[in-house]
C-alpha positions, 0 to 999 in steps of 0.5 A, a space after each residue: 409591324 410590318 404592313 401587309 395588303 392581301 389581295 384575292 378574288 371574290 365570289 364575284 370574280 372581282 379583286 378584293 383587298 384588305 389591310 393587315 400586316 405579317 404577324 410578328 412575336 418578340 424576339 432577342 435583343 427587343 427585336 419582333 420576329 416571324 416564324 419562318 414561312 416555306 417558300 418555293 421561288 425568290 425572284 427580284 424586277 425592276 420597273 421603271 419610273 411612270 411605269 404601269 401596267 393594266 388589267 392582270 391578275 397575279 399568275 401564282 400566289 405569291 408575296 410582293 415585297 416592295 424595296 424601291 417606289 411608291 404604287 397605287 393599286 386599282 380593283 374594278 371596282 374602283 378602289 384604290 390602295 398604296 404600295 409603298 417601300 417596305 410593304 408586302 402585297 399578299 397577291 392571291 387574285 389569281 383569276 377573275 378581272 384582276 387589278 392595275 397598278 401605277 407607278 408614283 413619283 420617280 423612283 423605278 419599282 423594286 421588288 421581290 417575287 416570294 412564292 409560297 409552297 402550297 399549304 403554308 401557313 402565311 402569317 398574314 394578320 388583317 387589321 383590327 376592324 373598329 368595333 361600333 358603338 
């Protein structure tokens, strides 16, 4: 499994974020593989250590794949979440009031920018909800 935070906005303008990961099948060897998704862009940054950055939104949907440090994520509401090496943010809050992220710990931020081409499907998996009893 390979943890997965989507990111968009809501009806109300504001970020929303929820908790899944990319939906993987078994594949040879014992390996578990996804199906391929179509992509229009890669590109790769780096951030330095303590770095930040304020109220944004994301200019296109795209994936975030994290190589490199730890990030907490913030939505206007105040709600929190971690980034951390390996993940992938699904970064689809392209309008409305944005989020922030910051930097955690020493280590720069590095990561791949993933655009997706326009109606592909994304194999993004959200996390089982616990049922109540």
């Amino acid at each position: 499994m390979i943890r997965c935070v989507r990111m968009w906005t809501g009806e109300d303008g504001n970020s929303l974020f929820e908790e899944g990961s990319v939906d993987l099948t078994e594949g040879m060897r014992g390996d578990s593989v996804g199906e391929p998704i179509q992509v229009a862009e890669l590109s790769f940054q780096e951030t330095r250590s303590g770095g930040s950055y304020e109220w944004h939104q994301d200019p296109v949907p795209r994936f975030v794949i994290t190589l490199s440090g730890t990030l907490e994520f913030e939505t206007k509401s105040g709600a929190t979440f971690t980034i951390r090496p390996g993940d992938i943010l699904l970064a689809q809050d392209n309008s409305g009031s944005g989020h922030k992220w910051k930097l955690i710990g020493e280590e720069p931020w590095r990561r791949a920018y993933v655009v997706y081409k326009n109606g592909t499907e994304l194999r993004f998996k959200p996390a089982r909800k616990e049922e109540k009893a």
